[in-house]
C-alpha positions as CSV (number, residue, x, y, z in Angstrom):
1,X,85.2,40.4,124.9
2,X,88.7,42.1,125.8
3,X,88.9,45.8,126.5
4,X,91.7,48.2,127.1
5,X,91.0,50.6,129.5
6,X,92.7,53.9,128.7
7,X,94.4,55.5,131.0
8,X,92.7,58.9,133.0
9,X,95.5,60.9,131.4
10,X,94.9,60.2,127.8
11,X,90.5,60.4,128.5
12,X,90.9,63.8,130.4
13,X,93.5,65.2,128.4
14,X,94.5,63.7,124.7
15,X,91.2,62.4,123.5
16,X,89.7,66.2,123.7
17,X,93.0,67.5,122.2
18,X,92.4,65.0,119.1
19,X,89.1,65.6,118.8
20,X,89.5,69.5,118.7
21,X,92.6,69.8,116.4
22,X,92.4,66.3,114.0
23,X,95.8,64.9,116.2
24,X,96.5,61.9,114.0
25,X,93.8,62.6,111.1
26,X,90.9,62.0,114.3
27,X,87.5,63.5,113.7
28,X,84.8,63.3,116.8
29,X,82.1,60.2,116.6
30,X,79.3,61.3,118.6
31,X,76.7,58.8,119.3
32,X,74.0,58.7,122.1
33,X,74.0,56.6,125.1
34,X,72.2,53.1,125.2
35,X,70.8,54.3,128.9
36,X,71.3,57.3,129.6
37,X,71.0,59.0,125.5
38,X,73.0,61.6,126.4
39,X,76.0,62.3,123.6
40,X,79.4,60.5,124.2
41,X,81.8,62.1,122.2
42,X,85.5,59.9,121.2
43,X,88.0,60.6,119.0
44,X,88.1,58.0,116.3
45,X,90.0,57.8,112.5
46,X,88.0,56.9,110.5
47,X,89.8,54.7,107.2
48,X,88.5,54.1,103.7
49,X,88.9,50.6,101.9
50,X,87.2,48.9,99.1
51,X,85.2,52.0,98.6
52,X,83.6,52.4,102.2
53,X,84.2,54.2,105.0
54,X,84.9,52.5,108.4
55,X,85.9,53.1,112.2
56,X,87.6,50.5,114.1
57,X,87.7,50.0,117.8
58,X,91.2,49.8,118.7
59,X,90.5,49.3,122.7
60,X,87.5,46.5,122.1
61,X,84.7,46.4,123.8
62,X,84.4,50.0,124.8
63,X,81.2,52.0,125.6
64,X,81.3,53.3,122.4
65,X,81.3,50.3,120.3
66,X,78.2,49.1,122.7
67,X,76.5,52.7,122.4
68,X,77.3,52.8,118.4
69,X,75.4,49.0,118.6
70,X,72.2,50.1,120.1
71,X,71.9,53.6,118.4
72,X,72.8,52.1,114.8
73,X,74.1,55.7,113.9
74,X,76.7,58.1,114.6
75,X,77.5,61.5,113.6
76,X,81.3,61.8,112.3
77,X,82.7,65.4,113.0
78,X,85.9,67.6,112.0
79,X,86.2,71.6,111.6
80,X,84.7,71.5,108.3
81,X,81.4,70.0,109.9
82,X,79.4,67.0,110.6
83,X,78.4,63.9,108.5
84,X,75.6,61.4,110.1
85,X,76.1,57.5,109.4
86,X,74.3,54.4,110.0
87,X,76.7,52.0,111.6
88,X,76.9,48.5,110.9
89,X,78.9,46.2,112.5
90,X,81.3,43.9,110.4
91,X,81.5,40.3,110.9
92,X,85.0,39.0,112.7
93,X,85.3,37.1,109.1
94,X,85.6,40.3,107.2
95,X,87.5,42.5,109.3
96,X,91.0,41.7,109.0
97,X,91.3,43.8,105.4
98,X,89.8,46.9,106.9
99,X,92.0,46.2,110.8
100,X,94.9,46.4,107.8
101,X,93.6,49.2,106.1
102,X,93.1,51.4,109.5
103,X,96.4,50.0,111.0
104,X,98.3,51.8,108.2
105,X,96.8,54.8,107.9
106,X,96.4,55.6,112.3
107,X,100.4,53.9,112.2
108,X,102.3,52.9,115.0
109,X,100.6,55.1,117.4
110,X,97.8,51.9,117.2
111,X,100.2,49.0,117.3
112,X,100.9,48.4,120.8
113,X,96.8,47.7,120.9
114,X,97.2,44.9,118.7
115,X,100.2,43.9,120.8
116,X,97.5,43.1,123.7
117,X,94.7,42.3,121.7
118,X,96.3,40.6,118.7
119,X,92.7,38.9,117.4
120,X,90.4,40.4,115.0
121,X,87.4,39.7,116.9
122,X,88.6,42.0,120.1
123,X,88.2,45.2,117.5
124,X,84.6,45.9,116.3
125,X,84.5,47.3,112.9
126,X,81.7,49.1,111.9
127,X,80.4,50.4,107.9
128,X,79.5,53.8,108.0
129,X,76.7,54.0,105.2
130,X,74.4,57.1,104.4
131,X,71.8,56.8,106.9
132,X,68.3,55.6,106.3
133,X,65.1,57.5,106.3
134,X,62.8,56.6,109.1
């Protein structure tokens, strides 16, 4: 799997920007780590299509897509407050409507991800559905 590692700039300096003021129509996904379980925090945007709510990962393979696999939830937040999710991972087959979807509302802030990783299957997709009682 192909990842995109972002430069120290934009993790130290835009991604807690977005996450505190909604840069780009960003909210914060928090989701605890798959060793460690303490809260990793990234700004995502989030994209509705086909009545379901989704968040794409537009670097790949990240820690966040692996974290957001082993928790199966996430907690969505903005300044009006926080939503909690289960998260399920969409197959490769079915991604290409929502990568569409996302791709026009985050704009061309996205595209030059795509640029370098062009295929579907290098951007986990995951449903956010109302979580389940356990």
């Amino acid at each position: 799997m192909a990842y995109l590692k972002p430069p120290a700039p934009m993790r130290k300096l835009f991604n807690p920007l977005a996450m505190r003021f909604g840069i780009g129509g960003s909210v914060t996904l928090a989701v605890a780590g798959r060793t460690s379980g303490a809260e990793q925090q990234i700004p995502v945007i989030p994209v509705k299509h086909d009545g379901a709510r989704y968040v794409v990962s537009t670097r790949g393979e990240s820690e966040w897509v692996r974290n957001v696999r082993r928790a199966g939830r996430v907690e969505l937040r903005d300044r009006s407050g926080a939503e909690r999710f289960a998260a399920v991972e969409i197959p490769v087959a079915e991604r290409a409507p929502v990568i569409e979807a996302y791709r026009a509302k985050a704009g061309r802030t996205v595209d030059s991800y795509w640029k370098r990783l062009p295929d579907p299957a290098d951007h986990p997709t995951f449903r956010l559905e109302p979580p389940t009682a356990n």
